[in-house]
mmCIF file of the N, C-alpha and C atoms, coordinates in Angstrom:
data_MODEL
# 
_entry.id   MODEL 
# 
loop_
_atom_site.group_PDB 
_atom_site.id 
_atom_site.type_symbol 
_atom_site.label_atom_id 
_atom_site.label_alt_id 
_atom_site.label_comp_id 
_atom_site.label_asym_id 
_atom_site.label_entity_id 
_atom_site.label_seq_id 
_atom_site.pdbx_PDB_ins_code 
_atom_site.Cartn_x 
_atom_site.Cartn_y 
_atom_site.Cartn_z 
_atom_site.occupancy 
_atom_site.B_iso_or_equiv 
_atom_site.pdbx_formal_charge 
_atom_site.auth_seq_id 
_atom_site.auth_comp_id 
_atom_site.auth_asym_id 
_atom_site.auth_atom_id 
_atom_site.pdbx_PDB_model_num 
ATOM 1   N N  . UNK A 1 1  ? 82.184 65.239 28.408 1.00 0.00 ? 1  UNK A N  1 
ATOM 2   C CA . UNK A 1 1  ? 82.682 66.528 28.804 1.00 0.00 ? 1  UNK A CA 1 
ATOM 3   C C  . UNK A 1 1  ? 82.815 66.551 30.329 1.00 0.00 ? 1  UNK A C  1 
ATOM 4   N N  . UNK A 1 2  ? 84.180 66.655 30.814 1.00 0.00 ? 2  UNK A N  1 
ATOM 5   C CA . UNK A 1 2  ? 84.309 66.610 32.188 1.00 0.00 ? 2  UNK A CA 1 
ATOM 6   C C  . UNK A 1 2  ? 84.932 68.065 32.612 1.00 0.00 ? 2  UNK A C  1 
ATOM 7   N N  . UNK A 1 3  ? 84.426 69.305 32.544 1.00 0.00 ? 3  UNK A N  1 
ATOM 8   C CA . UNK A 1 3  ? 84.819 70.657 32.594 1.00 0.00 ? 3  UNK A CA 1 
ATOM 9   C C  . UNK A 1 3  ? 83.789 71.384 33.125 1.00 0.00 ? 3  UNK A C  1 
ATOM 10  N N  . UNK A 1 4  ? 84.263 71.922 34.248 1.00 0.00 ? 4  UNK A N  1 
ATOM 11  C CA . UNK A 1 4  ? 82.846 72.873 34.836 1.00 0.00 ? 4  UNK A CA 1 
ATOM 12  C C  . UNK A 1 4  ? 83.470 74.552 35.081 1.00 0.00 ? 4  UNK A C  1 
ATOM 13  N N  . UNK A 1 5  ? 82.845 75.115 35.453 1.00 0.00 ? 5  UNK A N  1 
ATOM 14  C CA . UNK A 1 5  ? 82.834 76.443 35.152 1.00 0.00 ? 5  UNK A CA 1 
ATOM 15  C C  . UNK A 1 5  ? 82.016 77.405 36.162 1.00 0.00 ? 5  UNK A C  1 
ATOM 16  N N  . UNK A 1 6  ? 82.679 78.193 36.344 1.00 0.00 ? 6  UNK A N  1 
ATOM 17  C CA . UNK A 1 6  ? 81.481 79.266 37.752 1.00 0.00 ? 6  UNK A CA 1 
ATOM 18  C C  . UNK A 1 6  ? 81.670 78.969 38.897 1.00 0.00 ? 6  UNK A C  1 
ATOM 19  N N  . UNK A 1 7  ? 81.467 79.464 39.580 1.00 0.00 ? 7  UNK A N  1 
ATOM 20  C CA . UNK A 1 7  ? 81.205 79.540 41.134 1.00 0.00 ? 7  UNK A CA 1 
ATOM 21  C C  . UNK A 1 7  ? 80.392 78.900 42.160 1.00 0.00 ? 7  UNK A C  1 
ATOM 22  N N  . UNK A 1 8  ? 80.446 77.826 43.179 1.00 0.00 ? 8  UNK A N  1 
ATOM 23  C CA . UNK A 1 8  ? 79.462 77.269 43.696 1.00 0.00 ? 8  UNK A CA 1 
ATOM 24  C C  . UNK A 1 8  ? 78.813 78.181 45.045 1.00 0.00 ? 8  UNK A C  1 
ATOM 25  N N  . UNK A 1 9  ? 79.416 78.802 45.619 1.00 0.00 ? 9  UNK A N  1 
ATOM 26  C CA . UNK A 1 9  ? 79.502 79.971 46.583 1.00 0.00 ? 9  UNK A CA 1 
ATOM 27  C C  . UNK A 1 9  ? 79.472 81.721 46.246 1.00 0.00 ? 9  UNK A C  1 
ATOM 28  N N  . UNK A 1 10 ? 78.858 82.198 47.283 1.00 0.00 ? 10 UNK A N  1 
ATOM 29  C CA . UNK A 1 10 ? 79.554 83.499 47.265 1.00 0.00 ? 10 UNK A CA 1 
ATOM 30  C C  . UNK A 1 10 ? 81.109 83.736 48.015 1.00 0.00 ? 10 UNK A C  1 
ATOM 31  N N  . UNK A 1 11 ? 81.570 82.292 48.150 1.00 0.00 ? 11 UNK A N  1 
ATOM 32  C CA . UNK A 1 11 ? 83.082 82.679 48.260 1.00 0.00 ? 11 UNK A CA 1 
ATOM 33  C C  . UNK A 1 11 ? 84.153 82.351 47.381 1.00 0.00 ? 11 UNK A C  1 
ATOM 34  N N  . UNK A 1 12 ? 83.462 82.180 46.214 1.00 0.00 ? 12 UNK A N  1 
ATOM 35  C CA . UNK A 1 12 ? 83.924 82.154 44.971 1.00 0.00 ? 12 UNK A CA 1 
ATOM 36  C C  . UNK A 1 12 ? 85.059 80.584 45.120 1.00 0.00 ? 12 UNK A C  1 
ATOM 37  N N  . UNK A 1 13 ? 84.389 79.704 45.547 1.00 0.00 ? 13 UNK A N  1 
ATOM 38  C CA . UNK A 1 13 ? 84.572 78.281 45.218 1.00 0.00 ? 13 UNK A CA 1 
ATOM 39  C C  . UNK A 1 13 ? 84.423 77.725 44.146 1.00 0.00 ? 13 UNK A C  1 
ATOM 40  N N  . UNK A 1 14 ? 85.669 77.564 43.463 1.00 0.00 ? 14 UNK A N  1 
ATOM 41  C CA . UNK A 1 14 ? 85.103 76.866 41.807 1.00 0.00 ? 14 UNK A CA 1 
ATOM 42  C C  . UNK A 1 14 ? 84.540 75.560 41.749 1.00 0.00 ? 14 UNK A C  1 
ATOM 43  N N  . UNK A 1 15 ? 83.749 75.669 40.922 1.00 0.00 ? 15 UNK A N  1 
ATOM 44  C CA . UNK A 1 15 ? 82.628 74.414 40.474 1.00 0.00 ? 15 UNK A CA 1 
ATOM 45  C C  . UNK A 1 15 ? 83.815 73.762 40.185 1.00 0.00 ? 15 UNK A C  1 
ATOM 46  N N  . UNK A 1 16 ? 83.581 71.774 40.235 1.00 0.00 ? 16 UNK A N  1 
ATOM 47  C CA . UNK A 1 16 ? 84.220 70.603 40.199 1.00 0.00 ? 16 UNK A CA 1 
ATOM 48  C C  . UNK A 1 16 ? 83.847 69.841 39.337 1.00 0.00 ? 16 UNK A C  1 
ATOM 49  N N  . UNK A 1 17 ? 83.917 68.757 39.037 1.00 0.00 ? 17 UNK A N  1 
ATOM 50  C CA . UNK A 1 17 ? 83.600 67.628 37.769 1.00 0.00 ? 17 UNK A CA 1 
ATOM 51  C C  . UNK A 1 17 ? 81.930 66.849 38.934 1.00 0.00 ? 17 UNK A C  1 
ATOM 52  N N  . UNK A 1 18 ? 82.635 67.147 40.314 1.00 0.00 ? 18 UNK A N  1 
ATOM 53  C CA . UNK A 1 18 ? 81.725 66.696 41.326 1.00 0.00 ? 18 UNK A CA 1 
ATOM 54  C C  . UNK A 1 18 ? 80.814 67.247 42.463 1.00 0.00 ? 18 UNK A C  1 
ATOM 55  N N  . UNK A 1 19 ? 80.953 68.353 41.952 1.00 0.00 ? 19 UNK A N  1 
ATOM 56  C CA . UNK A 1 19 ? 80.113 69.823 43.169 1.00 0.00 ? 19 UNK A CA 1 
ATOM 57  C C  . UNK A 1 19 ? 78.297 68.802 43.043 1.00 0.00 ? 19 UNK A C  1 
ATOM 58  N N  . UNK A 1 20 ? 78.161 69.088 44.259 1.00 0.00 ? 20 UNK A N  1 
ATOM 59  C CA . UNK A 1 20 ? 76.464 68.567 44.060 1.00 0.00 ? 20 UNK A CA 1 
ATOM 60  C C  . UNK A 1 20 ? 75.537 70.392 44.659 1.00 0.00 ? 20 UNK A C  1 
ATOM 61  N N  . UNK A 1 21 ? 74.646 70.298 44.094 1.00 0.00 ? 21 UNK A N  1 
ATOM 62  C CA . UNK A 1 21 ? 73.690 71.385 44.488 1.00 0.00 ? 21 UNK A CA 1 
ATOM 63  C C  . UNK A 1 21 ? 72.119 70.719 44.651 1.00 0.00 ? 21 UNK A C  1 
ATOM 64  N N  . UNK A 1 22 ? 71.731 71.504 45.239 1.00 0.00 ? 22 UNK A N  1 
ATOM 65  C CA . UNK A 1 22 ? 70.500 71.534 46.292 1.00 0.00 ? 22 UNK A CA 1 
ATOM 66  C C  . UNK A 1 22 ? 69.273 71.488 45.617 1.00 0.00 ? 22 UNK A C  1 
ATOM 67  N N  . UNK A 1 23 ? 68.935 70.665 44.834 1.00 0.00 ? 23 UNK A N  1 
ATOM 68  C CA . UNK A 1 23 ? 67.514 71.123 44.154 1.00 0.00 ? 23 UNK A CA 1 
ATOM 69  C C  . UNK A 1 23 ? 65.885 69.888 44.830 1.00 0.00 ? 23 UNK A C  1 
ATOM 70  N N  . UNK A 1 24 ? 66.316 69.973 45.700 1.00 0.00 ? 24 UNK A N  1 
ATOM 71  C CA . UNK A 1 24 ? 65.343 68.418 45.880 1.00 0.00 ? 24 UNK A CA 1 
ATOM 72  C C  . UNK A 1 24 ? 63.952 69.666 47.097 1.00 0.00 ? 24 UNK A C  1 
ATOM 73  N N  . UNK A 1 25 ? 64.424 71.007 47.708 1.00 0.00 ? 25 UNK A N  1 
ATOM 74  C CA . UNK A 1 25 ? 63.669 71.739 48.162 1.00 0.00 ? 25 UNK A CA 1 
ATOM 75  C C  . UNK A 1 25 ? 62.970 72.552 47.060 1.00 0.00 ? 25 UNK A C  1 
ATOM 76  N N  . UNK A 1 26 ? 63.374 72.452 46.035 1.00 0.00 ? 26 UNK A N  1 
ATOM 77  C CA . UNK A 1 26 ? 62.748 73.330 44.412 1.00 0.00 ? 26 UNK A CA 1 
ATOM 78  C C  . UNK A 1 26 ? 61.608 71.971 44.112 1.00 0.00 ? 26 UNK A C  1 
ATOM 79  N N  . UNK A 1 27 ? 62.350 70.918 43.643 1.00 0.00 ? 27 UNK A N  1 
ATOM 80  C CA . UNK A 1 27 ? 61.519 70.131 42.914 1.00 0.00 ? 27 UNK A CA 1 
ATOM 81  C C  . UNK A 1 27 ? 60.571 69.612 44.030 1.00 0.00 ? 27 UNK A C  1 
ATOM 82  N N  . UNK A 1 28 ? 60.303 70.070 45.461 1.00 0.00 ? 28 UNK A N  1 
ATOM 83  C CA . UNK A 1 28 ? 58.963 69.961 46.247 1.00 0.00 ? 28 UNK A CA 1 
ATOM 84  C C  . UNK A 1 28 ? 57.834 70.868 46.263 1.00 0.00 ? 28 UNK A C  1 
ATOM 85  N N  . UNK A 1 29 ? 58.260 72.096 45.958 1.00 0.00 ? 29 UNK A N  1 
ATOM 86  C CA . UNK A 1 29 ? 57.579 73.201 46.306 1.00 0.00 ? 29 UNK A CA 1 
ATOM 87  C C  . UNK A 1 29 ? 57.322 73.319 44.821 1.00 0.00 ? 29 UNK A C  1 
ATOM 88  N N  . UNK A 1 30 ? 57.781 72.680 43.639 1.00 0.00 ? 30 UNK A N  1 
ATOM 89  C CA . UNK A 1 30 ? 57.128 72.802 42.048 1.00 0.00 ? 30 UNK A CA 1 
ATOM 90  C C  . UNK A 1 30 ? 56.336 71.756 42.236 1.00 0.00 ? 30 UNK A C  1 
ATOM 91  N N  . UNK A 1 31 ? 56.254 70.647 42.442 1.00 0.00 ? 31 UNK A N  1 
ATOM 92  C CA . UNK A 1 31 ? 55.302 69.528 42.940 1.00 0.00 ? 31 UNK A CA 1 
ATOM 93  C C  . UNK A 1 31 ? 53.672 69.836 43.335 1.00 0.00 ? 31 UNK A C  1 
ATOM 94  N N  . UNK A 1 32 ? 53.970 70.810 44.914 1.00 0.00 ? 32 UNK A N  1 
ATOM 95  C CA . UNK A 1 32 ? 53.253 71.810 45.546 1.00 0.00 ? 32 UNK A CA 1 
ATOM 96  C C  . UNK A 1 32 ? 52.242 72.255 44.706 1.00 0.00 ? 32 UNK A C  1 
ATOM 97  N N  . UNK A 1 33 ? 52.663 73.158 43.829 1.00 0.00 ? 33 UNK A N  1 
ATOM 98  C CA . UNK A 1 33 ? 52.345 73.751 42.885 1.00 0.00 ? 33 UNK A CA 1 
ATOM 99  C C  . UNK A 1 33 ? 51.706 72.942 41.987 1.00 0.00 ? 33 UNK A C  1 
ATOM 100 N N  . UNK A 1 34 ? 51.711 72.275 41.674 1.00 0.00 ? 34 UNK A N  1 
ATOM 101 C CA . UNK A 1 34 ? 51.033 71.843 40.166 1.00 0.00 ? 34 UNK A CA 1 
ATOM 102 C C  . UNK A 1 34 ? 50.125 70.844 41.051 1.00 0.00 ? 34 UNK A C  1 
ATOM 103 N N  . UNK A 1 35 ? 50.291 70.388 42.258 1.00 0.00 ? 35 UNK A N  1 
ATOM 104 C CA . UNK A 1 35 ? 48.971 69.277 42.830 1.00 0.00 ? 35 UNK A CA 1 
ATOM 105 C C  . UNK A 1 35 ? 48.272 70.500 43.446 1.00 0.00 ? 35 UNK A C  1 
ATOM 106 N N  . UNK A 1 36 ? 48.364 71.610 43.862 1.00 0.00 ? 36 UNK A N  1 
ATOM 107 C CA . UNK A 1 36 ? 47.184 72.421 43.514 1.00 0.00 ? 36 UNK A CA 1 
ATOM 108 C C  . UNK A 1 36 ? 46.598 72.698 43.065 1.00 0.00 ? 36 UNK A C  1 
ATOM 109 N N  . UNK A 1 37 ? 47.446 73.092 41.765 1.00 0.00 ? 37 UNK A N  1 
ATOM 110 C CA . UNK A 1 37 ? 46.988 73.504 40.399 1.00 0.00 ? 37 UNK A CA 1 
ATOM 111 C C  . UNK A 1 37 ? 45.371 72.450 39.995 1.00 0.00 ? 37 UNK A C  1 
ATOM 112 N N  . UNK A 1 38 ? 46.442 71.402 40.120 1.00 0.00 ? 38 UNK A N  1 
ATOM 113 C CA . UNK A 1 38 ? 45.089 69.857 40.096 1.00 0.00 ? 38 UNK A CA 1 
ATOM 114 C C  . UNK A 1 38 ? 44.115 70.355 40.594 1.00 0.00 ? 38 UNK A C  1 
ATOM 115 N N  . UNK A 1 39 ? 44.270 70.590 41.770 1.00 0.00 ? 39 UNK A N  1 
ATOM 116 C CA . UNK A 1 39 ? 43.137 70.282 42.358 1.00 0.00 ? 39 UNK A CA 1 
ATOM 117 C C  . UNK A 1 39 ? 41.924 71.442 42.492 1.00 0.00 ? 39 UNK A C  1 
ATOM 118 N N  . UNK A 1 40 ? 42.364 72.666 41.812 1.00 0.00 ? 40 UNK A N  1 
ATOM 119 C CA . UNK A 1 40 ? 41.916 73.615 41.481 1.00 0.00 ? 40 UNK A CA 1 
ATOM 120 C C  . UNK A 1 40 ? 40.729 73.281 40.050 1.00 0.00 ? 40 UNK A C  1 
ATOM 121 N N  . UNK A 1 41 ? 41.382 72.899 39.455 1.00 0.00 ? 41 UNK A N  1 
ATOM 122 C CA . UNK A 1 41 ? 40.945 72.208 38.132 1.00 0.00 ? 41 UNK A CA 1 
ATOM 123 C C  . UNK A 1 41 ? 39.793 71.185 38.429 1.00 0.00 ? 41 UNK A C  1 
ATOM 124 N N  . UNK A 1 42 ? 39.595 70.661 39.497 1.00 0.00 ? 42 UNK A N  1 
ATOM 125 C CA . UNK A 1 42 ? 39.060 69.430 40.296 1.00 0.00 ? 42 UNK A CA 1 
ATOM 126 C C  . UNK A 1 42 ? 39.274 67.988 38.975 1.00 0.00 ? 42 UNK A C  1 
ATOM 127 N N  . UNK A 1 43 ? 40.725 68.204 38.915 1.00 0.00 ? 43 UNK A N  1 
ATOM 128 C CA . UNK A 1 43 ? 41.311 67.037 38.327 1.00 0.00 ? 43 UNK A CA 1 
ATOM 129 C C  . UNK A 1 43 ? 41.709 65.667 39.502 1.00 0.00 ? 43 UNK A C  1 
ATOM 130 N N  . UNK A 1 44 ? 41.256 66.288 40.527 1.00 0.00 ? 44 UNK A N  1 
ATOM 131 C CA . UNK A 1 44 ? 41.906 65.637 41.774 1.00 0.00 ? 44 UNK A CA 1 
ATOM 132 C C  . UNK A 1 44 ? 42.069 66.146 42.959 1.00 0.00 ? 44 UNK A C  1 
ATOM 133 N N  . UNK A 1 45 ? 41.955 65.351 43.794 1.00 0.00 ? 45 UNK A N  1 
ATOM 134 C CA . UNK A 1 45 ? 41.256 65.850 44.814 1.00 0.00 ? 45 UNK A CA 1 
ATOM 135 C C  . UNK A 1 45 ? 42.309 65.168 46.159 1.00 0.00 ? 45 UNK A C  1 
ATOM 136 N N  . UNK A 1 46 ? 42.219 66.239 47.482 1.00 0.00 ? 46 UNK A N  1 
ATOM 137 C CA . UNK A 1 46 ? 43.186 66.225 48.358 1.00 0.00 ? 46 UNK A CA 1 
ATOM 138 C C  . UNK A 1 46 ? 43.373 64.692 49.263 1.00 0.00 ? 46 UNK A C  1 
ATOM 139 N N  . UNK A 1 47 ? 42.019 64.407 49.083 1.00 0.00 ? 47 UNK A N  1 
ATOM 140 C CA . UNK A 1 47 ? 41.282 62.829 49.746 1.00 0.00 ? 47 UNK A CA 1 
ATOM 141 C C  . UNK A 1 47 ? 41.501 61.663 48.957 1.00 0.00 ? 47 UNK A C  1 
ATOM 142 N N  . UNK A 1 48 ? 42.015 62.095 47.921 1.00 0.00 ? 48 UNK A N  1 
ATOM 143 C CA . UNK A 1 48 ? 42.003 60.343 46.800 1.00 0.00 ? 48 UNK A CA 1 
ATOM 144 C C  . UNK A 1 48 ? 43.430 59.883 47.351 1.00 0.00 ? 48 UNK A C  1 
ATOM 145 N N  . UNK A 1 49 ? 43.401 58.235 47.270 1.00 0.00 ? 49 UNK A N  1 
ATOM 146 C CA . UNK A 1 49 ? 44.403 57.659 47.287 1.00 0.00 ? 49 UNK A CA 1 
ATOM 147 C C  . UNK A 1 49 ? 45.322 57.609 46.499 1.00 0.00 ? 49 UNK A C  1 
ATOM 148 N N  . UNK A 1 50 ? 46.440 57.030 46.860 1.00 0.00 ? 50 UNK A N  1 
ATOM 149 C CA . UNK A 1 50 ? 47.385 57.528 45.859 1.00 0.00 ? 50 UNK A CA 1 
ATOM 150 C C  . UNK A 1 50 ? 47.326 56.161 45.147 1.00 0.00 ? 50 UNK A C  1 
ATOM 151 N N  . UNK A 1 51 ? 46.566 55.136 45.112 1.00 0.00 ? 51 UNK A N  1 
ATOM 152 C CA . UNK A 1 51 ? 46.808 54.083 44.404 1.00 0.00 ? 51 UNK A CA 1 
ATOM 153 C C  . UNK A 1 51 ? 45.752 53.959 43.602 1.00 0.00 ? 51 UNK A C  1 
ATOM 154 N N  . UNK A 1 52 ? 44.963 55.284 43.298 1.00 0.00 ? 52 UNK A N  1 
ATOM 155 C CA . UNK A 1 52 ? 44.415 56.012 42.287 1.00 0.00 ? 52 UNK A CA 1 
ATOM 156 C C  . UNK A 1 52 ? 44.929 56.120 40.746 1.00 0.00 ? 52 UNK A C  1 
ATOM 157 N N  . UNK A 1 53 ? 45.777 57.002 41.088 1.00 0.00 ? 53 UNK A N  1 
ATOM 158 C CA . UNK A 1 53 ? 46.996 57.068 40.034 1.00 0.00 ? 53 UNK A CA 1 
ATOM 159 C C  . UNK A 1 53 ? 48.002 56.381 39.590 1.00 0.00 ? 53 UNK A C  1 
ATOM 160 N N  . UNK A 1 54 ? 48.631 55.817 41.152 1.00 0.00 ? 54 UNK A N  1 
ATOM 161 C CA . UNK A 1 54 ? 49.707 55.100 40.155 1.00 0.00 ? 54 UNK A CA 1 
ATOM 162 C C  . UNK A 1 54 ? 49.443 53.666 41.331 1.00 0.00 ? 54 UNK A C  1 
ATOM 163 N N  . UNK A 1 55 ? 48.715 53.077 40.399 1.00 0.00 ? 55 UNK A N  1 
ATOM 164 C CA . UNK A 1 55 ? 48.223 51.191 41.177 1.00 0.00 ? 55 UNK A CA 1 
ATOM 165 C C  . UNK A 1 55 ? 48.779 50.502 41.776 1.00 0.00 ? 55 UNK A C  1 
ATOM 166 N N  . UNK A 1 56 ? 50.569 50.430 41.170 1.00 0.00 ? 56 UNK A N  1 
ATOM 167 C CA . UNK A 1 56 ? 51.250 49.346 41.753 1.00 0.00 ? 56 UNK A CA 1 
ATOM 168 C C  . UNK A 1 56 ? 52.216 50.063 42.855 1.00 0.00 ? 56 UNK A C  1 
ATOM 169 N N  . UNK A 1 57 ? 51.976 51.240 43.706 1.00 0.00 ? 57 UNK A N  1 
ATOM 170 C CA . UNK A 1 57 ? 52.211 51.775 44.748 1.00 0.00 ? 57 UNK A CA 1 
ATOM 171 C C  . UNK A 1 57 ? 51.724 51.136 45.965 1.00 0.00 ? 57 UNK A C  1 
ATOM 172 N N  . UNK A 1 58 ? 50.350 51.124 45.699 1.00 0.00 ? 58 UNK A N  1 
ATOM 173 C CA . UNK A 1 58 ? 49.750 50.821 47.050 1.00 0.00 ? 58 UNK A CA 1 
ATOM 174 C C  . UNK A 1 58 ? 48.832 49.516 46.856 1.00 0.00 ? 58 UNK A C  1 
ATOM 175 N N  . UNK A 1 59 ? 48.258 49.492 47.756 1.00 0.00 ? 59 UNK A N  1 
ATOM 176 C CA . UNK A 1 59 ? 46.901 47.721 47.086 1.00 0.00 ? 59 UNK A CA 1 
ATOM 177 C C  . UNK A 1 59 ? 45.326 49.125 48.104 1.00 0.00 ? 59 UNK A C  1 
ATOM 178 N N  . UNK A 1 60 ? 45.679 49.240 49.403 1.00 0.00 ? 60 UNK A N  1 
ATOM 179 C CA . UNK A 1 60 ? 44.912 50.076 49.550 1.00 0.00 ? 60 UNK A CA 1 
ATOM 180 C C  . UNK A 1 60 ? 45.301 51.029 50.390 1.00 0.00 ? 60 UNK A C  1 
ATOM 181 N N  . UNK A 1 61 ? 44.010 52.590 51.090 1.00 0.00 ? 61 UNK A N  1 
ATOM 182 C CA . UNK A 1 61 ? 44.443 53.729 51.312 1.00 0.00 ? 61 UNK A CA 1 
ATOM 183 C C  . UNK A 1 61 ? 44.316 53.434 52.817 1.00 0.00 ? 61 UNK A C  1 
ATOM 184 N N  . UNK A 1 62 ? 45.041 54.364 53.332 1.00 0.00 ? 62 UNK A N  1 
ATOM 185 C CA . UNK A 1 62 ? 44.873 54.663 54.671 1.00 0.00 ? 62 UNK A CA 1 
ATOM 186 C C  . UNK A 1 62 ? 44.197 55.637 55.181 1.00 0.00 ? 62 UNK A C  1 
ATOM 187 N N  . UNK A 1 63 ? 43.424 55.203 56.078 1.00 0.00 ? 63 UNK A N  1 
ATOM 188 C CA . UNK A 1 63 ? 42.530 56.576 56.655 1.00 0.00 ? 63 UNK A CA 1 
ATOM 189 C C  . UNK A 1 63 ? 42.470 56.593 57.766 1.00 0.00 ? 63 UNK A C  1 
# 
């Protein structure tokens, strides 16, 4: 399906097969959110390394 629909602006710019939109400042501040959430929970904590979680990121932390 190559058909888009709506408005990308309030100057009533029609959406394209190729319009890009802005979501990479949303999916930080939902991020935000839920590693608080963590750490509220004390599922995790502000000081752990990140090669904690995911191993083949790092070998070790920086401090």
């Amino acid at each position: 399906m190559h058909e888009s629909y709506g408005y990308k602006n309030l100057s009533f710019d029609p959406i394209t097969y190729d319009t890009q939109f802005l979501s990479a400042s949303i999916q930080t501040f939902i991020t935000g959110i839920i590693i608080e959430h963590l750490i509220d929970e004390q599922r995790l904590k502000r000081t752990d390394c990140v090669a904690r979680y995911i191993p083949h990121i790092a070998t070790e932390c920086i401090k």
